[in-house]
N, C-alpha and C positions, 0 to 999 in steps of 0.2 A: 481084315478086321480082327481084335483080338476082343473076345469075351472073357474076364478074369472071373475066376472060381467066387468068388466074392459075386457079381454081379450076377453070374448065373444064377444062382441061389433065389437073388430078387426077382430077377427076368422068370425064372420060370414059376415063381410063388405068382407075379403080377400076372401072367398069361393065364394062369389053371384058375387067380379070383375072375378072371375074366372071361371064362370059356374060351379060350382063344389056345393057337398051336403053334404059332410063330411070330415073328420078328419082320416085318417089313420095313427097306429099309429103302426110299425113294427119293429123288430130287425134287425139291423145291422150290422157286425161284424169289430172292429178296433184296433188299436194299442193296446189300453187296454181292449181289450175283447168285449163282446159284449152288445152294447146300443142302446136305441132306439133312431128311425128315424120316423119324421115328416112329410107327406105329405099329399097334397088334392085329393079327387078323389070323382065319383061317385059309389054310392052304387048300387050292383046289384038288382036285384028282388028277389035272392033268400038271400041276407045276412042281416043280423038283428042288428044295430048298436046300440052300446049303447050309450045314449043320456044322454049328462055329461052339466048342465048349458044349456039345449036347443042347443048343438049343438052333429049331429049326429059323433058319435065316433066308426072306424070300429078296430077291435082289435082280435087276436086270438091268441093260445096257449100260450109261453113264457112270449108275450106282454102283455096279462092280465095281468101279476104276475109282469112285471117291471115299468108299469105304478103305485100301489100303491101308491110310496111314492113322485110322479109326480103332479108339481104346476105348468099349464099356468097361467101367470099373464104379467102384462104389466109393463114396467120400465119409470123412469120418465122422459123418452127419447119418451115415446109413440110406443114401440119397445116392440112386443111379449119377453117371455121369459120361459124358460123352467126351471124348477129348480126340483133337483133330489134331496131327502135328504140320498139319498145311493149311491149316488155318489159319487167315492173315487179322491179325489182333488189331483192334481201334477201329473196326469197320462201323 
């Protein structure tokens, strides 16, 4: 997963409005199979995040492997964005 300096900025403005320390980042399951899903949380004591751009990223089994080809960036809207380059379009 790449976090852009651009994003970071919001990611971590959105986490500190929110009491929050990290980036979960999980699979979901939907219409078109299953993708990932975005949320904030805090990190236990005993979980070990990996820190993408300075923000703490909690992730495990599947989600490893479908974050790869995962860009947070920001749009010229000033609006996060998630862009998947294995993402199949018209789903």
């Amino acid at each position: 997963m790449i976090i852009t300096d651009e994003a970071k900025v919001v990611l971590a403005e959105m986490l500190k409005e929110n009491g929050q320390d990290s980036l979960q980042a999980s699979l979901q399951q939907g219409c078109c199979g299953t993708s990932l899903y975005f949320s904030f949380t805090n990190k236990k004591a005993d979980e070990q995040p990996v820190v993408i751009n300075g923000i703490n990223v909690l992730m495990e089994g599947e989600a490893v492997f479908k974050t790869n080809t995962v860009t947070i960036k920001v749009d010229s809207n000033g609006k996060l964005v998630v862009e998947d380059t294995n993402q199949s379009a018209g789903c």
